[in-house]
C-alpha positions as CSV (number, residue, x, y, z in Angstrom):
1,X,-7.1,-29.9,-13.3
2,X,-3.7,-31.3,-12.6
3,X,-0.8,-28.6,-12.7
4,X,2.6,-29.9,-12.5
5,X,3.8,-26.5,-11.3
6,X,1.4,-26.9,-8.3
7,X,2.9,-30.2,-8.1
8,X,6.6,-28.9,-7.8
9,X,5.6,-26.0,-5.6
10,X,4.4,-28.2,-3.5
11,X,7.9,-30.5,-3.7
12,X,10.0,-27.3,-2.9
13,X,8.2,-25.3,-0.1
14,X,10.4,-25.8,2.1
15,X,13.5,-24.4,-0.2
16,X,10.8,-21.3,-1.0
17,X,10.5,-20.7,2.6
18,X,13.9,-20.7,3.3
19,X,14.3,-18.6,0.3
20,X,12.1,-16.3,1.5
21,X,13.7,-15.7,5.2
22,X,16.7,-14.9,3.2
23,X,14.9,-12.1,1.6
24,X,13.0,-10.6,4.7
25,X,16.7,-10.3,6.6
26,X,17.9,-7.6,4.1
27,X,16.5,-4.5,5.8
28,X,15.3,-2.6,3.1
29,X,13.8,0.1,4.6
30,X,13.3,2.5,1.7
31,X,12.6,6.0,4.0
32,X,16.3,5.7,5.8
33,X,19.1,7.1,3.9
34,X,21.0,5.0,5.9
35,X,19.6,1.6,4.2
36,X,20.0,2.4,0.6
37,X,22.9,-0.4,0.1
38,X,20.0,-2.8,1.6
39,X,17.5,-1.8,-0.8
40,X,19.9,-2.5,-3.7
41,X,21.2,-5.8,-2.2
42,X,17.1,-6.8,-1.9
43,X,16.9,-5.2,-5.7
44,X,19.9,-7.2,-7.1
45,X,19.0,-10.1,-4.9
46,X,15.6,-10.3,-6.7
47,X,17.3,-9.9,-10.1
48,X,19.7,-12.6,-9.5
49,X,16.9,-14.6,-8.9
50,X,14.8,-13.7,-12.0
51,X,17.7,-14.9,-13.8
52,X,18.4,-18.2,-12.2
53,X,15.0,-19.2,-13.1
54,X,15.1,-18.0,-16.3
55,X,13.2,-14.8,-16.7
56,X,14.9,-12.8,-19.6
57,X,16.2,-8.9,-20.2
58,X,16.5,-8.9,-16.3
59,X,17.9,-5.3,-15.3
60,X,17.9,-2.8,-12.7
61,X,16.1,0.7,-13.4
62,X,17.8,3.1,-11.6
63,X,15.3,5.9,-10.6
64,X,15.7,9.4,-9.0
65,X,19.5,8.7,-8.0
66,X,19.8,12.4,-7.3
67,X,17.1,12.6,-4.5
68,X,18.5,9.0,-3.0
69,X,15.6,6.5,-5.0
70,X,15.7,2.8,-5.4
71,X,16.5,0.6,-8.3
72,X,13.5,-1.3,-9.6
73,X,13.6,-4.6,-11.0
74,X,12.9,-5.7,-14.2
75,X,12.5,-9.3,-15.6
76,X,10.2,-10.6,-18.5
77,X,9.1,-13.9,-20.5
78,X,7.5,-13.3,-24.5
79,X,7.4,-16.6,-25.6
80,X,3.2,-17.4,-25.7
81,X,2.4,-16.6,-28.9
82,X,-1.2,-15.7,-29.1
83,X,-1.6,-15.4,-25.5
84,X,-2.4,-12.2,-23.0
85,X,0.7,-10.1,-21.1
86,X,0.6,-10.1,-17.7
87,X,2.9,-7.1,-15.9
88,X,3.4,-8.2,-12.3
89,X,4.0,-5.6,-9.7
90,X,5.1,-5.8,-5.6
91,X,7.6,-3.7,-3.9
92,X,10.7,-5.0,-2.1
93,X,11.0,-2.0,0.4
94,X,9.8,-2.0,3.7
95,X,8.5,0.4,6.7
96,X,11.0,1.5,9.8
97,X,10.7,-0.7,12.8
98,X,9.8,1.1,15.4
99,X,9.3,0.7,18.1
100,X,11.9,-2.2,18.1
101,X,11.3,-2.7,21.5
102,X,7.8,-3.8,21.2
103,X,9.0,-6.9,19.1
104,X,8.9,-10.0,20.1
105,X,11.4,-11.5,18.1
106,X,14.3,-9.3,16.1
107,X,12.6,-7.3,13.2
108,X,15.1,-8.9,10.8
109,X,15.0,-12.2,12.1
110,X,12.5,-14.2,10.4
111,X,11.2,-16.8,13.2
112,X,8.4,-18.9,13.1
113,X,5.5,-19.3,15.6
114,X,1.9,-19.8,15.5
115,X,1.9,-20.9,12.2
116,X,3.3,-17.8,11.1
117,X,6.7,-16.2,9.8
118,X,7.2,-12.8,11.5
119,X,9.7,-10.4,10.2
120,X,9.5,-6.9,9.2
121,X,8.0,-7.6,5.3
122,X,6.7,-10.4,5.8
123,X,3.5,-9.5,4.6
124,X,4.3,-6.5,2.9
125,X,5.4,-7.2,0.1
126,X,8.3,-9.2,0.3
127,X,6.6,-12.4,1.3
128,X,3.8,-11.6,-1.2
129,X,6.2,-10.9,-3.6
130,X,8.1,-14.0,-2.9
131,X,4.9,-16.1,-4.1
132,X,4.7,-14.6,-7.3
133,X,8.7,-15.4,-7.5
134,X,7.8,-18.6,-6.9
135,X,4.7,-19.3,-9.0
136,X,6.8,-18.2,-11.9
137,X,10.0,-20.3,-11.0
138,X,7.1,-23.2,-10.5
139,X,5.8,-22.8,-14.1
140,X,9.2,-22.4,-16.0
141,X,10.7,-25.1,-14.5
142,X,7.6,-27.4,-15.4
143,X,7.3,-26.4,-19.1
144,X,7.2,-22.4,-19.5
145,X,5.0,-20.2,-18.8
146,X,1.1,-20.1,-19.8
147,X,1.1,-16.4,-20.8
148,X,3.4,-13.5,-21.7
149,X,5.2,-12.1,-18.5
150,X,6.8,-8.9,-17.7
151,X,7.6,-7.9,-14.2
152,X,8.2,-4.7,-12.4
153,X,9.2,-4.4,-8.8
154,X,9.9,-0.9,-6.8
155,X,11.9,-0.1,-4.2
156,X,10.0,3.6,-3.4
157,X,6.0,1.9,-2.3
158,X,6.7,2.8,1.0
159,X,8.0,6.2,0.9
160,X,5.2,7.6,-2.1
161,X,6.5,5.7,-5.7
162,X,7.7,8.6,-7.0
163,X,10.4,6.7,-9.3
164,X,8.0,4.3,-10.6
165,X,5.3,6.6,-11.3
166,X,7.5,8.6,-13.4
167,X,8.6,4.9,-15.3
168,X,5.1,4.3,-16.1
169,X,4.0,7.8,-17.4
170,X,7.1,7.6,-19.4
171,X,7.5,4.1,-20.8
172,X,4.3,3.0,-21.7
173,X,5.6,0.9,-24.7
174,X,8.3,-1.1,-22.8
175,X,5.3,-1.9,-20.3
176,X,2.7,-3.0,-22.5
177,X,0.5,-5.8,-21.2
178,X,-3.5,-6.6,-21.4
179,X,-3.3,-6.7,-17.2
180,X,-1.8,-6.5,-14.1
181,X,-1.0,-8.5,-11.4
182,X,-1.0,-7.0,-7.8
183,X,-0.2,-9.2,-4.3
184,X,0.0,-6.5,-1.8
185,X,-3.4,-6.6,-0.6
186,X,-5.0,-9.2,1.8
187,X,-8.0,-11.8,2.7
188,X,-10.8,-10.7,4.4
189,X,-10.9,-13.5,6.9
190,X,-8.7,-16.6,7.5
191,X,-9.6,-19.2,4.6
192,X,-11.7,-16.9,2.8
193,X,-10.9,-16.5,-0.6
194,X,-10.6,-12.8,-1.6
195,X,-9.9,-10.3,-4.4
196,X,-9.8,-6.0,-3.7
197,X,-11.5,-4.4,-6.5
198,X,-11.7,-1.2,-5.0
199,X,-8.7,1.3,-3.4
200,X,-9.0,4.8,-2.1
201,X,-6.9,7.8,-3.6
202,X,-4.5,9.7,-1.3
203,X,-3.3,13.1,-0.9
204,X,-0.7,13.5,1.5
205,X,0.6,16.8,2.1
206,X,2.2,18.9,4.4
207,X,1.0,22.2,6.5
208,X,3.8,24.5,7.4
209,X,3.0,27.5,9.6
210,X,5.1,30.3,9.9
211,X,5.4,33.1,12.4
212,X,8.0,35.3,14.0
213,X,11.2,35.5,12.0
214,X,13.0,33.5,14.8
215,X,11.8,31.6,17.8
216,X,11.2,33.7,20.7
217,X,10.9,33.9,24.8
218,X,7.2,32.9,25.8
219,X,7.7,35.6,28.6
220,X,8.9,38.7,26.6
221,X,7.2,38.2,24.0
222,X,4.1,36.3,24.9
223,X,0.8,37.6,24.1
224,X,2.1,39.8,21.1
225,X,3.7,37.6,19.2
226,X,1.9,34.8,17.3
227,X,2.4,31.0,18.2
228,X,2.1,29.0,14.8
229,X,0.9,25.6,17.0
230,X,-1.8,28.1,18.1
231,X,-2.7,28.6,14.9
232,X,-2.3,25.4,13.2
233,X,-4.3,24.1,16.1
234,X,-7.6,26.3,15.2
235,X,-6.4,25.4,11.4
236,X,-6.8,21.7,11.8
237,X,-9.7,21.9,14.2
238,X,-11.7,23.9,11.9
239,X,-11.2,20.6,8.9
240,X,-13.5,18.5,10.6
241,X,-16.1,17.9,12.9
242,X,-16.4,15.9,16.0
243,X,-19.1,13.7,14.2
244,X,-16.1,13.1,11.0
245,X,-17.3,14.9,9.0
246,X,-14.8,16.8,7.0
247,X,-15.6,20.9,6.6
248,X,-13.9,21.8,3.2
249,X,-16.5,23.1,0.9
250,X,-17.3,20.8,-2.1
251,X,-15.2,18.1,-0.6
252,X,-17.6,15.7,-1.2
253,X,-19.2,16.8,-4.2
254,X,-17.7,14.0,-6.4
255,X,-17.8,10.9,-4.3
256,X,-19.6,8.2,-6.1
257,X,-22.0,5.9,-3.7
258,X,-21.6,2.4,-3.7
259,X,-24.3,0.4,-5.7
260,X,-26.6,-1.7,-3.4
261,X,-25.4,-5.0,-4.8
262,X,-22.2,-4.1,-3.3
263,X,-23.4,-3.0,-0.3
264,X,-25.7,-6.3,0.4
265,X,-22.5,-8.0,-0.4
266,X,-19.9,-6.5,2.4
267,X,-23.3,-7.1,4.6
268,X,-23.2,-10.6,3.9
269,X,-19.5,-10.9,5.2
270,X,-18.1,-12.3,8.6
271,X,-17.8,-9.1,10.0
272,X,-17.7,-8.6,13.6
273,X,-17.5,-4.7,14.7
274,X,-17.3,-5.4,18.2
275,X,-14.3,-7.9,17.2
276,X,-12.8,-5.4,15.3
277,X,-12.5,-2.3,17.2
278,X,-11.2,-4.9,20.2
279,X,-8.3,-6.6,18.5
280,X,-7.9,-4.5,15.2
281,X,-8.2,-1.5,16.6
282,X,-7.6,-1.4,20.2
283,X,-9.6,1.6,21.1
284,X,-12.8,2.3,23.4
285,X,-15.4,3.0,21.1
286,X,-15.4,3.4,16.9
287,X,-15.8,7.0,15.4
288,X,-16.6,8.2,12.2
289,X,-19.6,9.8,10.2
290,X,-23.0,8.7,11.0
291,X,-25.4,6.7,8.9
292,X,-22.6,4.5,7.3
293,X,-21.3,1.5,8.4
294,X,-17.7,0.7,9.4
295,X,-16.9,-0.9,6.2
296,X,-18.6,1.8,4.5
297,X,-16.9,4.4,6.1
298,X,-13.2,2.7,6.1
299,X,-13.4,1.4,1.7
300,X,-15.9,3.8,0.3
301,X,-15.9,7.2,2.0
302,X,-13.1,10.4,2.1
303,X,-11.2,10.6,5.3
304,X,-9.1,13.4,6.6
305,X,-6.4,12.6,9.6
306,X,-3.2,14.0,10.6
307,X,-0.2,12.1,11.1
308,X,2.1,14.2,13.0
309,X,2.9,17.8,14.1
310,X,7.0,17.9,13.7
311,X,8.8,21.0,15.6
312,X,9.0,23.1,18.7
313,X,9.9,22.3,21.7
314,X,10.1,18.5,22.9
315,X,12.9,17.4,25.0
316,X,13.4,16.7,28.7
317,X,12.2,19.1,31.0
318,X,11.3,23.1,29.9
319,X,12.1,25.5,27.2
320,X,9.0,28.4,27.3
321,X,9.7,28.8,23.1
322,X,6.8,30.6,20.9
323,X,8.3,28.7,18.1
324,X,9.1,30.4,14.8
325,X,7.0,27.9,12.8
326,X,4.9,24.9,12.8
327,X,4.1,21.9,10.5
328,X,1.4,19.3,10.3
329,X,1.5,16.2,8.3
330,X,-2.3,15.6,6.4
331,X,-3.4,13.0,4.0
332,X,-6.7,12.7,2.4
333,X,-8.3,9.6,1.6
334,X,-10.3,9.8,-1.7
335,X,-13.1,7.7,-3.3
336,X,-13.9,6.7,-6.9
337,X,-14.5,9.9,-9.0
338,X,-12.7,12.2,-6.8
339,X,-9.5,13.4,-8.2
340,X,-6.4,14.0,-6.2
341,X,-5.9,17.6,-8.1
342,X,-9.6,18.9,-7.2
343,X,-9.2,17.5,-3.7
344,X,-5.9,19.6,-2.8
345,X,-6.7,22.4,-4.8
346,X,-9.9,22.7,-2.5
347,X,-7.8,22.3,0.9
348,X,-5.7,24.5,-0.2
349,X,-8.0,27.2,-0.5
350,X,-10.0,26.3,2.8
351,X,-6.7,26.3,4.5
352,X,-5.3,29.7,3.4
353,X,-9.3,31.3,3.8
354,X,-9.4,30.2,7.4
355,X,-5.4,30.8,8.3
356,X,-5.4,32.8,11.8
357,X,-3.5,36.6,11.2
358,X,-0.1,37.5,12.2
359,X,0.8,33.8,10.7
360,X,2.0,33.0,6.6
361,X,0.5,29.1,5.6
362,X,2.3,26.9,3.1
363,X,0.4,24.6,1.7
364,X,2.2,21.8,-0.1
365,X,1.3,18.4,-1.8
366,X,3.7,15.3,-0.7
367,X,2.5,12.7,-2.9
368,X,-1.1,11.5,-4.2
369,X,-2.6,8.7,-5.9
370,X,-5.7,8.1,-7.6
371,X,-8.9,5.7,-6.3
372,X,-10.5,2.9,-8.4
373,X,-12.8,0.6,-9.0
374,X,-12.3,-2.5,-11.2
375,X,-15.5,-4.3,-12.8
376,X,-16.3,-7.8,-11.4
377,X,-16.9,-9.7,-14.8
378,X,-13.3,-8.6,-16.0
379,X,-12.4,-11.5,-17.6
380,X,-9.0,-11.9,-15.4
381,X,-11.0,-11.3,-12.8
382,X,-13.0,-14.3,-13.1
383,X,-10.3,-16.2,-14.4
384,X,-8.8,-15.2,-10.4
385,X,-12.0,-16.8,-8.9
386,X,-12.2,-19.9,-11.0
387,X,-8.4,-20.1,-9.5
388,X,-8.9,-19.8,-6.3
389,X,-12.2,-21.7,-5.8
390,X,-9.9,-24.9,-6.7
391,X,-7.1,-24.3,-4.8
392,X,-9.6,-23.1,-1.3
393,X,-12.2,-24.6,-2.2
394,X,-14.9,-21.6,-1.6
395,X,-16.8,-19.2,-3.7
396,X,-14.3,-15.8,-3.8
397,X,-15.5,-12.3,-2.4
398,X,-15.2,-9.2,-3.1
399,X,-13.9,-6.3,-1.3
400,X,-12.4,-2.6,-1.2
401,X,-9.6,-1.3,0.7
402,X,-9.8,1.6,2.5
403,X,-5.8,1.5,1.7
404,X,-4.4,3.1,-1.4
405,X,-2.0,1.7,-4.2
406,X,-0.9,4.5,-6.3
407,X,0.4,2.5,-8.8
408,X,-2.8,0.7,-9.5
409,X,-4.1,4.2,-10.8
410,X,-0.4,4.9,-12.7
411,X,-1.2,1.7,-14.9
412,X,-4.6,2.5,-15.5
413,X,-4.3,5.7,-16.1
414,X,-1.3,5.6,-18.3
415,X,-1.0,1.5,-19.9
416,X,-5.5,1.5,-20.2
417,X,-4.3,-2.0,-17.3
418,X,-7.2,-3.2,-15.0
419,X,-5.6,-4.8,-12.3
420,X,-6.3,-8.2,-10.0
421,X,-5.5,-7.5,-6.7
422,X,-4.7,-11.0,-5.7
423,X,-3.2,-11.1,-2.1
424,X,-3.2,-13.2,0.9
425,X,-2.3,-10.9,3.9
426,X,-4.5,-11.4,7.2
427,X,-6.4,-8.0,8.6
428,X,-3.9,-9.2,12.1
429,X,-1.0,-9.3,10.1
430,X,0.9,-6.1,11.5
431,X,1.8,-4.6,8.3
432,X,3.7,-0.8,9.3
433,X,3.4,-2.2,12.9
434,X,5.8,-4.5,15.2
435,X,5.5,-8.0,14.9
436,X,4.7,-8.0,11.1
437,X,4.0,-11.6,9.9
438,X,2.7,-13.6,7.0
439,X,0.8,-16.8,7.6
440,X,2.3,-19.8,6.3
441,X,-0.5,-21.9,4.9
442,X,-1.5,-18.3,3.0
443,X,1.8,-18.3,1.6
444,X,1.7,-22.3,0.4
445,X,-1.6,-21.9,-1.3
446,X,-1.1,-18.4,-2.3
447,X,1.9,-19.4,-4.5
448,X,-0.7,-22.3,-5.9
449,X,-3.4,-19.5,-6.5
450,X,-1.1,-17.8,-8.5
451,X,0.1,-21.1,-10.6
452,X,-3.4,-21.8,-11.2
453,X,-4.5,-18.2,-11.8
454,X,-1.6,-17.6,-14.7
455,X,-2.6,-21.0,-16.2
456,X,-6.5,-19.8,-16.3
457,X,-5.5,-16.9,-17.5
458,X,-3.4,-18.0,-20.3
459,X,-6.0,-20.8,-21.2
């Protein structure tokens, strides 16, 4: 089919590129108190745009202003009678940078090499988001658009969604839509056409350990007093073993076994394990629970890791402290049919049942996320691969994540949305890492993957 919105993208990506370095220098890091005035120039920068290519109602949602949250942005197009609602979703906020000294160009200088743009959100979202700006701008200016539109960007992904999650549960009406449209995932492999159907759930939470009423000298005190690293050491040691496999009773009670169609399918993908654990993940040797393969294991089994131990003593030199308490941060990675409330609720218990004496354990939940599963024969699904097959090509795969994307479960949950998770991130792409980047030919045709996908879908 000829699209003469593919045909204009394709006229203007150079102006989208430039647009799109304009984007990725606002540092919008969402966790940094300091950056708020940068996530509300990216927020209004976004709305500007929505208007300027005529999206409608465009607004900023103000969210959680009394805990320091992040306007969203909201823009949307009603006009196809008869035809399906799309909402779109990305996120305009980004991780920290450090360590800044490990870049090899300024984090918020977007540069080009290799074929690539690097900058901190490149990848994630902004440059994905940028596409679906894009597509949209591509359509409207050649016509309208295909289907009904609403759009809802966040300024919160990176630091748990709160605000948004709270929208959703709250608004369902102002939101209504037969699907949802989600770029923040990636490809499997260069050139490879690919769609996530499948995200693991998240519990994140918090250990906090508490011992003497102050901290006190190792040598007075030492041997009478309780250390809470002591104990959250044996605590954190007694959740798994050194085979992976996680010791809280009825953890995996719930988790629902991939069907062997799937599982001859990730078998049948370019998958190199050596390849992997040498330039993905850097380390001597792979670890996990036997029996499973590494895809297996990373999209379709619970995990259990700990992120970082906050407190005591640190600094230059020495300072023989029993600290007065202790804290661990833990998340939980959770597969379809696992809930994030039975998950925690059974830490929680382990936890406080195997606490050391002498010590008091607080137990708390950070933020969580349900897992899913979307059906391949969804009709937007399909209407995806007939997409992408044209514009790459090749026959589309399918994939999980071993990520999570809270807000995937928020619409299902409360909206009854399936959503296509239709991104075009590389697995050596650096997302959270230094040198973030976003390839450039997956940007061009991922902006025509989207023309063609809203046109299919609104066909």
């Amino acid at each position: 089919m000829s699209s003469p919105a593919v045909a204009f993208a394709r006229e203007n990506h150079a102006r989208f590129l430039d647009e799109l370095k304009d984007l990725l220098r606002i540092p919008s890091i969402s966790t940094l108190p300091e950056h708020a005035g940068d996530c509300r120039k990216a927020a209004e920068t976004l709305a500007e745009e929505f208007r300027r290519i005529g999206m409608e109602k465009v607004r900023l949602i103000e969210t959680g202003l009394e805990r320091g949250g992040h306007p969203m942005v909201y823009a949307e197009w009603l006009h196809a009678a008869g035809k399906p609602t799309v909402l779109v979703y990305g996120h305009y906020d980004v991780q920290p940078v450090d360590p800044v000294d490990e870049w090899d160009s300024p984090p918020f200088e977007p540069t080009e090499r290799n074929g690539n743009v690097y900058a901190r959100g490149a990848v994630d979202d902004k440059g994905q988001v940028w596409m679906q700006v894009k597509a949209l701008e591509s359509l409207l200016a050649t016509g309208g658009l295909p289907l009904n539109v609403r759009v809802l960007l966040e300024g919160e992904e990176e630091v748990g969604g709160e605000g948004i999650a709270e929208y959703v549960a709250s608004k369902p009406a102002d939101l209504k839509a037969d699907f949802a449209l989600v770029s923040d995932t990636e490809m499997f492999a260069p050139d490879l056409p690919t769609l996530c159907v499948g995200l693991r759930g998240m519990i994140y939470t918090e250990l906090e350990v508490k011992g003497a009423k102050t901290d006190l000298h190792s040598g007075m005190y030492g041997g009478a007093a309780p250390n809470p690293f002591m104990a959250l050491a044996h605590i954190l040691a007694k959740l798994k073993d050194e085979g992976g496999h996680i010791l809280i009773p009825g953890f995996y009670d719930d988790v629902q076994a991939p069907s062997e169609e799937e599982l001859a399918a990730w078998k049948s993908l370019p998958f190199d394990e050596e390849e992997y654990r040498k330039n993905e993940v850097g380390s001597k040797e792979l670890v996990g629970e036997a029996g499973f393969s590494v895809l297996e294991r990373t999209w379709a089994r619970p995990t259990l890791e700990v992120h970082g131990m906050p407190g005591g003593f640190t600094g230059a030199g020495a300072k023989t402290v029993i600290p007065a308490k202790a804290l661990a941060k833990v998340s939980m990675r959770l597969v379809p049919n696992m809930t994030p409330a039975k998950a925690f609720a059974q830490y929680k218990s382990y936890v406080e049942k195997i606490a050391p004496k002498g010590v008091d354990v607080t137990v708390r939940l950070i933020h969580q996320g349900d897992a899913c599963l979307i059906p391949v024969d969804n009709k937007f699904i399909q209407a995806s691969v007939r997409a992408m097959h044209e514009v790459w090509g090749k026959d589309t795969v399918f994939i999980r994540s071993g990520g999570s994307i809270p807000i995937v479960g928020d619409f299902d949950r409360n909206l009854g949305l399936s959503s296509v998770m239709m991104g075009f991130g590389l697995p050596d792409d650096n997302l959270h890492a230094p040198n973030e980047k976003f390839n450039l030919k997956n940007f061009r045709l991922g902006i025509e993957s989207l023309i063609r996908f809203l046109e299919e879908a609104g066909s």
